[in-house]
N, C-alpha and C positions, 0 to 999 in steps of 0.2 A: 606257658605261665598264665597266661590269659583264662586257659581254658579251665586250669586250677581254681583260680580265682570264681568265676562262673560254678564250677564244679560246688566247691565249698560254699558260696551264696546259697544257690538251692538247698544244700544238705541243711544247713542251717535255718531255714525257711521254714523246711520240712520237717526236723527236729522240734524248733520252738512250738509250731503248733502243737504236735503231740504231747508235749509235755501239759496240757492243759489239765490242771485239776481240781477246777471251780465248778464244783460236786452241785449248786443250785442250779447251771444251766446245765448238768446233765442230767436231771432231776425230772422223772415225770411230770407233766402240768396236771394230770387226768388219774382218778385212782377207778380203776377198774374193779366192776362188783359183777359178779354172775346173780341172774335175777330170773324167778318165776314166777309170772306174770297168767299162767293159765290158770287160775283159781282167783282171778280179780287183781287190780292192781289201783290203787292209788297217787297219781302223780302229786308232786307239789302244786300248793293252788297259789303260787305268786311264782311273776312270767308270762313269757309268749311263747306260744308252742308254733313248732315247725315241722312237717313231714318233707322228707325226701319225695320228687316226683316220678315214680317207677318209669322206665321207657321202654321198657319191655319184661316179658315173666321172667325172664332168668337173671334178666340185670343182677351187676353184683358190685358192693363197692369193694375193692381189693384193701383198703386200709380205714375202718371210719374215726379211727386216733389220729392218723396223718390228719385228715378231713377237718375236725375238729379242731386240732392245734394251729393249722393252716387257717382254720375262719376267727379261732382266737387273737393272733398275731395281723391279721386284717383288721382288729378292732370290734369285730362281734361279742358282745359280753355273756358268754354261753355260763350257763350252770348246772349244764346237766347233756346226758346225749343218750340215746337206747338204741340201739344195734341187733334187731335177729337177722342172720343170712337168709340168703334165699332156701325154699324147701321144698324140693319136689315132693314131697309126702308129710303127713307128720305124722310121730310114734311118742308116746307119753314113753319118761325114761322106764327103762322094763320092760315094756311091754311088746308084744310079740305080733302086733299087727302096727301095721301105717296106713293111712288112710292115705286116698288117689288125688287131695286135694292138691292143688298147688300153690305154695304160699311165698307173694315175691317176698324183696329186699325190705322191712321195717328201718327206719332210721326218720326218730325225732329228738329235735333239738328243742331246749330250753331254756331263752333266751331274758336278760332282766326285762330287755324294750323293745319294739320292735325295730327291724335292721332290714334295710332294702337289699343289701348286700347275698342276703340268703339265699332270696328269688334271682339273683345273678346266677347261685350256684347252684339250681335246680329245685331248693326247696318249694314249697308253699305253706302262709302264715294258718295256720288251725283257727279255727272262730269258736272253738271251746275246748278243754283241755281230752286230751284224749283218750280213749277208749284202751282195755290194757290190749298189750299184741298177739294177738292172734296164732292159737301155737304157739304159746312165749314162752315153753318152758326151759327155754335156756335163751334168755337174753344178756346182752351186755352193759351195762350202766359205767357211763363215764362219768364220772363226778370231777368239780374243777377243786382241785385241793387249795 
């Protein structure tokens, strides 16, 4: 009987969370925009800009919306985020050749102020807004909705 009891606690534990259907907290925070940045680019001029700091040519970050949401919820006041992967080559879309360059991980942040928090996580603060990305022609822009 006991173990009944215990049995149906769990089930019920496990049920009521899934029922969860407060559609804002499953709500992206970040709207994602595909960006091409190889023909110039423009950042917003209000803000602190942040670069990721490479630690080696292949580094790679496996999630930069985890990343992002994660320094959001720590209280970082992001407005913005740019993401190209790493590229062992780069090929304009179409085009039939890649060049042998190697181009690491791009990822800057957009921040209202600046936040010491950042340099915890590897960034470092930009002393002027940046330059567009290099081989950017498919970047990712996180915007904070």
């Amino acid at each position: 009987m006991k173990q009944a009891i215990i049995f149906s606690f769990i089930l019920f534990t496990i049920l009521s969370g899934c029922g969860n259907t407060n559609s804002a907290a499953n709500e992206p925070l970040f709207e994602k925009i595909m960006e091409d940045h190889s023909k110039g680019y423009v950042y917003p001029d209000s803000g602190v800009f942040y670069k990721y700091n490479v630690n080696t040519v292949t580094e790679t970050i496996s999630s930069p919306l985890d990343t992002l949401t994660m320094l959001l919820h720590k209280g970082v006041n992001i407005k913005n985020g740019w993401y190209r992967r790493y590229l062992p080559g780069c090929s304009p879309p179409e085009a039939v050749y890649v060049t042998k360059t190697v181009y690491t991980v791009a990822f800057i942040i957009q921040v209202s102020k600046e936040n010491a928090l950042l340099i915890e996580h590897g960034f470092s603060k930009m002393e002027e807004p940046p330059h567009p990305i290099t081989c950017g022609y498919n970047v990712t822009r996180f915007h904070l909705k």
